[in-house]
N, C-alpha and C positions, 0 to 999 in steps of 0.2 A: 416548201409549200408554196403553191403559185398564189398570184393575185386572181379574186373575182372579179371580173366585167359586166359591169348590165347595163344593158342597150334598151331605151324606151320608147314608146311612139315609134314614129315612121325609123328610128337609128336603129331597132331592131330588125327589118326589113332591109337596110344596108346591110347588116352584120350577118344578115344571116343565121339569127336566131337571138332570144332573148339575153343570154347569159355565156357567156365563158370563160377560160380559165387563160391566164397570161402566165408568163417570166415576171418574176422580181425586177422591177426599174427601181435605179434611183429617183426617178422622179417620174409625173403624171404626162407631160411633156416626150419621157423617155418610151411611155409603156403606149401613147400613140402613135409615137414614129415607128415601133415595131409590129403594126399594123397594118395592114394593107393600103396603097396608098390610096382606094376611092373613099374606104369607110375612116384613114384618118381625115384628109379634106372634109368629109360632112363633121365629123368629132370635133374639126378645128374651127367650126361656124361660130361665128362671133355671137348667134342667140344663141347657142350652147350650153346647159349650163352640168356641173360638174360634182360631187357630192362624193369625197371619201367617208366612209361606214357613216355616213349620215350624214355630215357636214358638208353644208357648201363651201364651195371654194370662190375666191376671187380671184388667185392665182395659180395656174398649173404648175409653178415650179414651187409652189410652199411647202407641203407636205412632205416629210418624209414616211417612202411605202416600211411599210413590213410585212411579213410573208403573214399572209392569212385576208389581208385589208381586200376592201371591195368598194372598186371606186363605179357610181353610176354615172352615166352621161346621159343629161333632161333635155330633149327638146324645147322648143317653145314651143306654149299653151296657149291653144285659141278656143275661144267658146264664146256663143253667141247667149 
C-alpha cells in the first residue's frame, strides 16, 4: 500500500495536483528525494512545514512511514 501526499496552497500547483500516491520510504526525507527535483527544492523550503496523518513534524527524518500514512506539506500562511 503506497504513502498519501498532499500538497497545499501554491505546493499544489508545483505538484501538479492536490493529492498523490508515493512508494513506501523509510523516511520523510527519502519520499522527497524521490520526487521530482523542482517540486522537492520547493518541499525543502525552509517555511515549509510538514504533518504526518496529522502531526507536525520538526524533523523530516523522525518518523518512521508505514504503508497507508499521509504525510501533508504546509506552506506558509499570510493573511492580512
Amino acid at each position: 500500500m503506497p504513502i498519501d501526499l498532499i500538497f497545499l496552497g501554491r505546493l499544489e500547483d508545483v505538484a501538479g495536483a492536490g493529492q498523490r500516491a508515493a512508494a513506501l520510504q523509510p523516511s520523510v526525507d527519502a519520499v522527497i528525494d524521490s520526487l521530482e527535483p523542482e517540486l522537492a527544492q520547493a518541499l525543502r523550503a525552509p517555511n515549509v512545514k510538514l504533518a504526518v496523518n496529522g502531526i507536525l513534524l520538526r524533523d523530516t527524518d523522525a518518523p518512521v512511514l508505514r504503508d497507508g500514512d499521509e504525510i501533508a506539506f504546509l506552506p506558509p500562511v499570510s493573511g492580512g
